[in-house]
Legacy VTK file of the C-alpha trace (Angstrom):
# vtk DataFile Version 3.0
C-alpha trace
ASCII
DATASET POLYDATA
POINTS 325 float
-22.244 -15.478 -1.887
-19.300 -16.562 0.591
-19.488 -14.125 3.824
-16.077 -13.334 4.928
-15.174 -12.423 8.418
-12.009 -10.648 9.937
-10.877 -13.673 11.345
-11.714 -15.359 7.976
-9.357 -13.434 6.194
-6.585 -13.859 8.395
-6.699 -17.364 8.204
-5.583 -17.011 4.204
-4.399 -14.009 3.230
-0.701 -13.962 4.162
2.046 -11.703 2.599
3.252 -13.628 -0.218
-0.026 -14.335 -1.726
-1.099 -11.000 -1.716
2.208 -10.003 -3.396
1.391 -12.497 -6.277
-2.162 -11.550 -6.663
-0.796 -7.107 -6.962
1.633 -8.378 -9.441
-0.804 -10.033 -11.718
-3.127 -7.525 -11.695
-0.483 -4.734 -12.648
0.551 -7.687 -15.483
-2.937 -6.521 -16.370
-3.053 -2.975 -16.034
0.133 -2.901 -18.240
-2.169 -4.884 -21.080
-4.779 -2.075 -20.542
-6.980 -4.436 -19.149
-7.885 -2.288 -16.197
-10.609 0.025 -15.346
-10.525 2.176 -12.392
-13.077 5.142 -12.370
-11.952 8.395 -9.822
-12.744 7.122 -5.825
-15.057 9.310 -4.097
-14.491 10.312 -0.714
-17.779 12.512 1.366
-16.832 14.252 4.192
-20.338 14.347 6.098
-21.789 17.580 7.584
-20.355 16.788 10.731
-16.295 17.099 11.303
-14.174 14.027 11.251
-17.175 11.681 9.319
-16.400 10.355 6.073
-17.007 7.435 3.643
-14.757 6.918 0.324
-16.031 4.215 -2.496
-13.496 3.173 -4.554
-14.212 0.261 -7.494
-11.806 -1.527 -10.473
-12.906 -3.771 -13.104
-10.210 -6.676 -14.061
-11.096 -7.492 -17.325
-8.252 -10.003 -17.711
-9.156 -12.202 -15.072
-12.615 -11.659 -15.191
-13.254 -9.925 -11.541
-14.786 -6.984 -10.620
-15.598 -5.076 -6.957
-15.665 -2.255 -5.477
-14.100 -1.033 -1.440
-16.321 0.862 0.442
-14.621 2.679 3.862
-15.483 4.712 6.602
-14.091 6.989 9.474
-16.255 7.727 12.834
-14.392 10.003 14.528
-13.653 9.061 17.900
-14.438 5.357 16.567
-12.230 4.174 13.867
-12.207 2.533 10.484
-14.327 0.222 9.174
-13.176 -1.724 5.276
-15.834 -3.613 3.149
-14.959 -5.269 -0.605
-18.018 -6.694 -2.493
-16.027 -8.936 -5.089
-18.253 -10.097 -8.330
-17.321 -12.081 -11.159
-17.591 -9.852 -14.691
-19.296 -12.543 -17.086
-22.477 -13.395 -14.658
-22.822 -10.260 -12.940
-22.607 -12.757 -9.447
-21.909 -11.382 -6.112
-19.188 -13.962 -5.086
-18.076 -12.353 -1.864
-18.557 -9.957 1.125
-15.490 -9.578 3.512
-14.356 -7.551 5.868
-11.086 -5.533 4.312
-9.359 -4.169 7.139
-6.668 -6.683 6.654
-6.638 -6.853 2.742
-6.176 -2.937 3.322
-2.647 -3.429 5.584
-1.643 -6.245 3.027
-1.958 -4.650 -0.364
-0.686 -1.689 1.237
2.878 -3.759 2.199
2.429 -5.272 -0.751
2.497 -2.477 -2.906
4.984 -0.354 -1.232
7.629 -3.319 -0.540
7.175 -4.155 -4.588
7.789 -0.523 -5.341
11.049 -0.365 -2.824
12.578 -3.792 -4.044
12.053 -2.426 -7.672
13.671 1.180 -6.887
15.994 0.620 -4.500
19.734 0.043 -5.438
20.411 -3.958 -6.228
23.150 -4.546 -3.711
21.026 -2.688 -0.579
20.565 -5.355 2.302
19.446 -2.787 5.302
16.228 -0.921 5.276
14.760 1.321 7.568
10.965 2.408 8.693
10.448 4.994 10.147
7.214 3.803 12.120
6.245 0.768 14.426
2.359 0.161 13.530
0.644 -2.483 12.173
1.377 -1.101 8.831
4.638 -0.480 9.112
4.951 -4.167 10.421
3.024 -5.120 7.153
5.682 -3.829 5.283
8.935 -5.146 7.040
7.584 -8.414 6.131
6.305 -7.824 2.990
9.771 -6.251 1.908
11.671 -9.440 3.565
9.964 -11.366 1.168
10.873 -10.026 -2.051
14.529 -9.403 -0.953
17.419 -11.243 1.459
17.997 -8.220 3.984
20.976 -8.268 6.855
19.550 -5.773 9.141
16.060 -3.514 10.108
16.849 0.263 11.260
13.604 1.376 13.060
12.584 4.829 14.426
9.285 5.747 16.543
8.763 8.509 18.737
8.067 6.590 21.838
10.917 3.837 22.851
8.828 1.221 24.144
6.982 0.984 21.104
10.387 0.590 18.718
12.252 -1.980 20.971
9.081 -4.141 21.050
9.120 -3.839 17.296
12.922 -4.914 17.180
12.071 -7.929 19.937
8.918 -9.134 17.801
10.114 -8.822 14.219
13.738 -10.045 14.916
12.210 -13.210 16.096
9.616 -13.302 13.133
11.824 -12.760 10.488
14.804 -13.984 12.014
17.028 -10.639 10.680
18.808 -8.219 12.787
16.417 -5.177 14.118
18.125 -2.224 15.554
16.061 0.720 17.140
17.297 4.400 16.438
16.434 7.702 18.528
15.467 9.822 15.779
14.405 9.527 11.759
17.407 11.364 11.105
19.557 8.147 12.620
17.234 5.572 10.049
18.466 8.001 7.171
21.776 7.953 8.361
22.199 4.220 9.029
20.286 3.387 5.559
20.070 4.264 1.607
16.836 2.986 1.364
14.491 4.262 4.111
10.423 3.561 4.068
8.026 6.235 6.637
4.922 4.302 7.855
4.422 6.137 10.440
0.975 7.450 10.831
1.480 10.296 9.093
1.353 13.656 10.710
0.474 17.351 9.085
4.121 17.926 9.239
7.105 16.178 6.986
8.987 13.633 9.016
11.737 13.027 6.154
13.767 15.965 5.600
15.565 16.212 2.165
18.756 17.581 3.964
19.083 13.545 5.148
19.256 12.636 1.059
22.628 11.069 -0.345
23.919 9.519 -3.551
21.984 6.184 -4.306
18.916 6.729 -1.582
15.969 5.990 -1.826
12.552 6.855 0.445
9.170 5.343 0.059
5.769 6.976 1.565
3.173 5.002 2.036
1.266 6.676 5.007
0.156 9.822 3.230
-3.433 9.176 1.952
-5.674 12.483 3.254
-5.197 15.933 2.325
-3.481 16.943 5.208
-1.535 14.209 5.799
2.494 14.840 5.134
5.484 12.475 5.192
8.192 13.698 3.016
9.261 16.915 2.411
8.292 18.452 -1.187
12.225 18.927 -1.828
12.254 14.999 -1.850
10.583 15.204 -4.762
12.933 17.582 -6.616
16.061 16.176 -5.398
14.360 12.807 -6.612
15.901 11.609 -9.858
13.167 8.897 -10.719
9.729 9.404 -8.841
7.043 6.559 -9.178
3.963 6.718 -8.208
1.177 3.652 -7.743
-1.487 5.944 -9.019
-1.323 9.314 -10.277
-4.874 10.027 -9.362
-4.860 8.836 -5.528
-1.360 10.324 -4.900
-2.718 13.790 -6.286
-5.183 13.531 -3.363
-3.139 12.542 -0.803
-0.953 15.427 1.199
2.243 14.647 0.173
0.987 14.935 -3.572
-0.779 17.871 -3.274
2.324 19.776 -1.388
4.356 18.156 -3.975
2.058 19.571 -6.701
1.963 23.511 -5.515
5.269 23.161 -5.308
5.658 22.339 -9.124
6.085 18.545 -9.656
3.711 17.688 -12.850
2.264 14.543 -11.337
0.679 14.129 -14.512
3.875 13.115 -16.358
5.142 10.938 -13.473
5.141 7.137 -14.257
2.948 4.364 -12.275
3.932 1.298 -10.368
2.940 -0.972 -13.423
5.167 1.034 -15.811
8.184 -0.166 -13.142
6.966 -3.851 -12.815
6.953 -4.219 -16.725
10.193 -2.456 -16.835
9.562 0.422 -19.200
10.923 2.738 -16.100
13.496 2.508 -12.979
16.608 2.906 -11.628
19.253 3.563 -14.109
22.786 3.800 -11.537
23.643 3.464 -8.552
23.817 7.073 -7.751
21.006 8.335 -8.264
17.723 8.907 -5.874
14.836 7.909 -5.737
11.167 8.327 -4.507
8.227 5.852 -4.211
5.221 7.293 -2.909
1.747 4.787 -2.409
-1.617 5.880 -2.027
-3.228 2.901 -2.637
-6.161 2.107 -5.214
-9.295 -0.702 -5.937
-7.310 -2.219 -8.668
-5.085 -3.594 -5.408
-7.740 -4.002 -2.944
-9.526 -5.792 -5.674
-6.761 -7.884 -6.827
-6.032 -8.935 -2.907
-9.689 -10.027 -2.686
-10.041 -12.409 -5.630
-6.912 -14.003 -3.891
-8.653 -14.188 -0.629
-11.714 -15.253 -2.105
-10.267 -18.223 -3.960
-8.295 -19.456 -0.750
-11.539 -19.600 1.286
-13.497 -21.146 -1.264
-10.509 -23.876 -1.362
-10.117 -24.483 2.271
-13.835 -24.345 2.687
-13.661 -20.854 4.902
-16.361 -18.749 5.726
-20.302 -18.722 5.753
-22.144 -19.502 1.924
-25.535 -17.250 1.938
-26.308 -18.532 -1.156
-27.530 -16.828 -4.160
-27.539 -12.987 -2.960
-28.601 -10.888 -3.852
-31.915 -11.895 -6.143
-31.365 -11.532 -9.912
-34.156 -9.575 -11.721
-34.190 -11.364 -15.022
-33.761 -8.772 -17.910
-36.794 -9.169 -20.077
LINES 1 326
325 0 1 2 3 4 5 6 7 8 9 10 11 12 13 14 15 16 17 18 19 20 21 22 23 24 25 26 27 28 29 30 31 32 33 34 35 36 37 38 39 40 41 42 43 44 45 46 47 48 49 50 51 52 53 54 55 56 57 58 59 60 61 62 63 64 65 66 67 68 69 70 71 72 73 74 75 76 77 78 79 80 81 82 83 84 85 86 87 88 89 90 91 92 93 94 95 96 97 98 99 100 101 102 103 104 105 106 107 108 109 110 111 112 113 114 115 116 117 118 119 120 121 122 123 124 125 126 127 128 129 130 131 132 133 134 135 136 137 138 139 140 141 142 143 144 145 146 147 148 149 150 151 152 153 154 155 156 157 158 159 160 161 162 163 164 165 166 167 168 169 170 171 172 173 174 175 176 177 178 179 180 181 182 183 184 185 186 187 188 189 190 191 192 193 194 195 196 197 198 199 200 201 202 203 204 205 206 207 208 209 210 211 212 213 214 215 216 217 218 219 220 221 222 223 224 225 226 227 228 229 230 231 232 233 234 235 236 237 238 239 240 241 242 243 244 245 246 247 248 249 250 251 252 253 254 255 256 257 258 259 260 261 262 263 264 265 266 267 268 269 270 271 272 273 274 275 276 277 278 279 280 281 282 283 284 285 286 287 288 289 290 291 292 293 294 295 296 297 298 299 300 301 302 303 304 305 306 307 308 309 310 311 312 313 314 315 316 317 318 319 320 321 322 323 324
C-alpha cells in the first residue's frame, strides 16, 4: 500500500493529467461501466461538524475507492481517497485528496465550459480569485487557446494579484473588473468560483444571446451562485451529476423553482456527444457538484505517477487479508 502525502501529490498530479484521467473515466460511464452509489454526508450533533463518504467502482479499468471528507468548524477541511484495485480486492493507495479535490474540480468544470461554450469564444471570465478558481483558469487554458482573463473579487488586492500571478503563469492577458456585473459584460462565457455565498452572485438580467455560465462552487444546501432564472433562461443545462447537483443549493433552488433535474443530461452525455450546443445563440448553463467517479478517476492517475517516479512511502501489504475459507 503506497502512502501518499500532500506534498506527494503535488509533485504529479498537474492539470493536464487529471483532465485525461476525468475523460476516460466518463469514456466509461458512457459504456455503463460505472457504479456510483448516493454519497452520504452526517452533520454531527454539534453545528458546523460534518463528514460525507462518497465511493465509485470503475469497472472498465479495473479501480475502485472511495473519498472520505470532513469539516471542523473553525478548523477546515480535511480529503482522504483509499484507491483499490477491483480483481484482488488490494488496497493500493492512501493519499491525502485535498489537491485531487481542486484538480478534478477544474477539471471537470473547464471540460464542461470548453464543451458548452460557443466555438469561436477566446475570453473567459471568473468570477472568484481562490485556489479553485485558479484551478480552473488553468485547467480551461488547457483545453482551449484564450486571448484574455476577465476577473472579479470583492476585495481588489486579492483580483490584481490574481491578474499579476496568472498573467505570468499562463502567459494570457488578465484584466481585473469592479463588479460581476463587469465579467458578464466583458464576456459570453463567464465561470463563478467564488466561494459561494447564501445569496446568487450571477444575476440572469446579465444573460445575452450565445452566453454561457458555469457553477462550480455550489456544493452545500445553502450554498447559491446563480440565480434560479439562469436556469430557465438556459437553453441547454448540463449537469456532472444529477444526484450531487440536486443536493447542492443552486440545485435545490433550481428544483422548487420547477427545473426537473431528473430529465437534465450529465457531463458524459456531452463528452460522447449525444447532447450540446446546437447555435451560436443560444445559452447555456453548466453547473458541477462534483462526484467519486472523478475523485476516483484523478487518483488512479496519481497513483500510477507515484508508483512510476518511485513517490511516496510503500507500507506494504495493508491491510491483512482474512483468507475466505
Amino acid at each position: 500500500m503506497l502512502l501518499l502525502d500532500e506534498q506527494d501529490v503535488l509533485q504529479v498530479l498537474d492539470v493536464g493529467r487529471a483532465i485525461d484521467e476525468l475523460r476516460g473515466a466518463l469514456g466509461e460511464q458512457a459504456r455503463g461501466q460505472v457504479q456510483m452509489p448516493p454519497r452520504q454526508t452526517t452533520d454531527v450533533q454539534e453545528g458546523g461538524h460534518w463528514l460525507r463518504i462518497s465511493q465509485a467502482f470503475l469497472n472498465g479499468s479495473g479501480y475502485m475507492g472511495f473519498k472520505a471528507m470532513n469539516r471542523a468548524a473553525g478548523l477546515g477541511m480535511r480529503y482522504l481517497i483509499n484507491l483499490y484495485r477491483i480483481e484482488t480486492g488490494e488496497l493500493l493507495s492512501v493519499m491525502d485528496a485535498n489537491w485531487i479535490t481542486t484538480r478534478r474540480t477544474a477539471a471537470t468544470s473547464a471540460l464542461g465550459t470548453h464543451l458548452l461554450a460557443g466555438d469561436t469564444e477566446r475570453t473567459v471570465g471568473i468570477i472568484g480569485t481562490g485556489v479553485q478558481a485558479r484551478a480552473f483558469a488553468a485547467a480551461y487554458a488547457s483545453l482551449r487557446s484564450l486571448d484574455e482573463i476577465v476577473v472579479f473579487s470583492p476585495r481588489p488586492p486579492s483580483r490584481d494579484e490574481f491578474a499579476r500571478d496568472l498573467s505570468a503563469e499562463l502567459g494570457i492577458t488578465v484584466t481585473p473588473v469592479e463588479s460581476a456585473r463587469a465579467v458578464a459584460e466583458a464576456c459570453l462565457t463567464t465561470a463563478v468560483a467564488i466561494r459561494a455565498p447564501r445569496e446568487p452572485v450571477f444575476e440572469a438580467a446579465w444573460l445575452r444571446s450565445g452566453a454561457h455560465v458555469t457553477g462550480l462552487s455550489s456544493v452545500r444546501a445553502e450554498a447559491r451562485e446563480v440565480e434560479d432564472e439562469v436556469w430557465r433562461c438556459s437553453d441547454v443545462v448540463i449537469v456532472d451529476d444529477r444526484g450531487t447537483v440536486s443536493q447542492s443549493g443552486d440545485g435545490r433552488a433550481a428544483g422548487d423553482a420547477g427545473v426537473d433535474l431528473g430529465t437534465v443530461a450529465e457531463l458524459w452525455e456531452l463528452e460522447a456527444g449525444a447532447v450540446g450546443r446546437e447555435s451560436a445563440e443560444q445559452i447555456t448553463l453548466f453547473k458541477s457538484a462534483g462526484n467519486a467517479m472523478q475523485d476516483v478517476a484523478v487518483a488512479v492517475g496519481v497513483y500510477n505517477l507515484a508508483v512510476e517516479r518511485a513517490i511516496g512511502r510503500d507500507m506494504g501489504a495493508f491491510p491483512a487479508i482474512k483468507p475466505y475459507a
